[in-house]
Each structure stands twice: as structure tokens, then as C-alpha cells.
C-alpha positions as CSV (number, residue, x, y, z in Angstrom):
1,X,0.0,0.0,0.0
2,X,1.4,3.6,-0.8
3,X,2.1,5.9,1.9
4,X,-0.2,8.3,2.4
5,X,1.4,12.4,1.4
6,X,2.8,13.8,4.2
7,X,3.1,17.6,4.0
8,X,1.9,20.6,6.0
9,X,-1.3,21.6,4.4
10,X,-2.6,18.3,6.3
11,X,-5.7,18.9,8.4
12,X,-6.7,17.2,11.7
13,X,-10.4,16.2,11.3
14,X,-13.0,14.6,14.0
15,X,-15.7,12.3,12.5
16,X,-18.7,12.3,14.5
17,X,-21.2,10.2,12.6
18,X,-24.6,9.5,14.1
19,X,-24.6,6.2,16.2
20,X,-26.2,3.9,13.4
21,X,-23.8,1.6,11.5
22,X,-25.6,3.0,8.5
23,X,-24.3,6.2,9.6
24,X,-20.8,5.4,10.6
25,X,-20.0,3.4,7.8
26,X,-19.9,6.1,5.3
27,X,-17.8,8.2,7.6
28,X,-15.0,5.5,7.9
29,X,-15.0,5.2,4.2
30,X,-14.7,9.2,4.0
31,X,-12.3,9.1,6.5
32,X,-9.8,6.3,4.5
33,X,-10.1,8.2,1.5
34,X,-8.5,11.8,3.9
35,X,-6.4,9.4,5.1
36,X,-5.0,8.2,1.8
37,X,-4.2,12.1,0.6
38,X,-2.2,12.6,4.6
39,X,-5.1,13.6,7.3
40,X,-5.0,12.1,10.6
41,X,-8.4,11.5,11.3
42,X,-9.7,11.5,15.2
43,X,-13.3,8.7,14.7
44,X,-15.4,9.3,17.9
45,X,-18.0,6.3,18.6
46,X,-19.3,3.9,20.9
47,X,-17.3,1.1,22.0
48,X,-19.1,-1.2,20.0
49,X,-19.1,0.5,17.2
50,X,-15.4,1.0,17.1
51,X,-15.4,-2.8,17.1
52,X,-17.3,-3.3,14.4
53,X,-15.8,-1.3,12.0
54,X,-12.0,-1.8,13.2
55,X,-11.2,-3.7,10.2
56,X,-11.7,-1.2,7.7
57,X,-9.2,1.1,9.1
58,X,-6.9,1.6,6.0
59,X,-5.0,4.0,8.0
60,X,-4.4,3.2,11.6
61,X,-1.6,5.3,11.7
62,X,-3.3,8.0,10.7
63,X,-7.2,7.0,11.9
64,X,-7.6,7.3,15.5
65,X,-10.8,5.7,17.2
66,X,-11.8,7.4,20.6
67,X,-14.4,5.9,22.3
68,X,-17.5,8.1,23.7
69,X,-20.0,6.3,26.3
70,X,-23.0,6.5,25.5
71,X,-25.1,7.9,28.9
72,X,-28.3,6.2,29.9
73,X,-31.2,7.6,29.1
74,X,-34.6,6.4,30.9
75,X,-36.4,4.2,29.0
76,X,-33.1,3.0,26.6
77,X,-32.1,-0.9,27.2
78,X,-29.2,-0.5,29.6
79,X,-26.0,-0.7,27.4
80,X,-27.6,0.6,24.1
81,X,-24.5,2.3,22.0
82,X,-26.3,1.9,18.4
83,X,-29.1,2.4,16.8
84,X,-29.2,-0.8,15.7
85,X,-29.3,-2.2,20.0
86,X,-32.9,-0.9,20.1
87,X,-36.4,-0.9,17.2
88,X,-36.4,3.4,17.4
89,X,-33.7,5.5,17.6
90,X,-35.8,8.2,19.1
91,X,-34.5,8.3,23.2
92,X,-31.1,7.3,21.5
93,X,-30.8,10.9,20.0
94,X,-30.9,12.3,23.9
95,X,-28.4,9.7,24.7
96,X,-25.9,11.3,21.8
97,X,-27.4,15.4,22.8
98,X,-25.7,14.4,26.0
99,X,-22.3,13.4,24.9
100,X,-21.8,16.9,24.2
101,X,-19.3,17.5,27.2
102,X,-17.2,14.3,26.2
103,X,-17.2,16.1,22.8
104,X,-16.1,19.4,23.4
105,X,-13.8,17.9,25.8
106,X,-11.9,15.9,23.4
107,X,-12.1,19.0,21.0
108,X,-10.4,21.4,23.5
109,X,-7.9,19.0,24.1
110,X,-6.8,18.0,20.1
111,X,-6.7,21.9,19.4
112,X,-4.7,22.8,22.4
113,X,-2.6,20.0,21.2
114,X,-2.3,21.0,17.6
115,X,-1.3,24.6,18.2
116,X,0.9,23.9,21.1
């Protein structure tokens, strides 16, 4: 496989699909083709998720999966990360509203990082 091009017009990019494997799929696949032209790539999902898809990394050098949890949310099956653990994704967008903290979080941190 050829190395991706290294050079400084590369960006740092966070994928943060919606939590349905129909969702993050298409992500991953954007996020090997970035990868392919240089971009380090920061993947935020669920555990599981990161799992699943693990395997169709192209780029784990430059793909980095970070896992968020996934909060209850009353009336979600206990341990529900995707949309595809439960028949509605309805109570599963609340769950992902209230990763917001873990997000902006991890974004504070990768930009105080970058322009260190």
C-alpha cells in the first residue's frame, strides 16, 4: 500500500457520525479516503461501534478511534450504543445530545494539542 502524502497543508479532522452503522460506515469510508491524501483522522464512537468497524481502518496510523459512552437515558435498554441495539432511535438521539461534554472535551484538548 502507498504511503499516504505527508506535508503541512494536512488537516486534523473529527468524524462524529450518528450512532447507526448505516451512519458510521460512510464516515470511515470518507475518513480512509482523507487518510490516503495525509489527514489524521480523530473517529469518535461507541465502543461497539469501534469494534465493528475496526477492520476497515486503511489508516491506523493515521485513523484514530476514541471511544464516547454512550449515557443512559430512561427508557433505553441499559448498554444501548447503536441504533441498531434498540427498534427506534428516538430516546437514542438524547443519549448522543448528552455526549456533548465528552465532545467538546476531546475538542479542547486536540486543538490545544495541535497549536501547542
Amino acid at each position: 500500500m502507498a504511503q499516504p502524502n505527508q506535508s503541512s497543508n494536512n488537516f486534523h479532522i473529527a468524524m462524529f457520525p450518528w450512532f447507526a452503522m448505516g451512519h458510521i460506515t460512510p464516515f470511515l469510508h470518507l475518513s480512509n479516503e482523507l487518510a490516503a491524501r495525509g489527514h489524521r483522522i480523530s473517529f469518535l464512537v461507541p465502543k461497539k461501534a469501534q469494534l465493528e468497524l475496526q477492520h476497515l481502518n486503511l489508516h491506523p496510523n493515521l485513523i484514530t478511534f476514541h471511544t464516547i459512552t454512550v449515557p443512559h437515558v430512561e427508557g433505553l435498554p441499559e448498554g444501548t450504543e447503536i441504533a441498531s441495539d434498540i427498534p427506534t432511535s428516538m430516546l437514542l438521539s438524547i443519549a448522543l445530545d448528552l455526549t456533548r461534554d465528552q465532545i467538546q472535551g476531546f475538542l479542547k484538548i486536540s486543538v490545544a494539542v495541535t497549536f501547542k
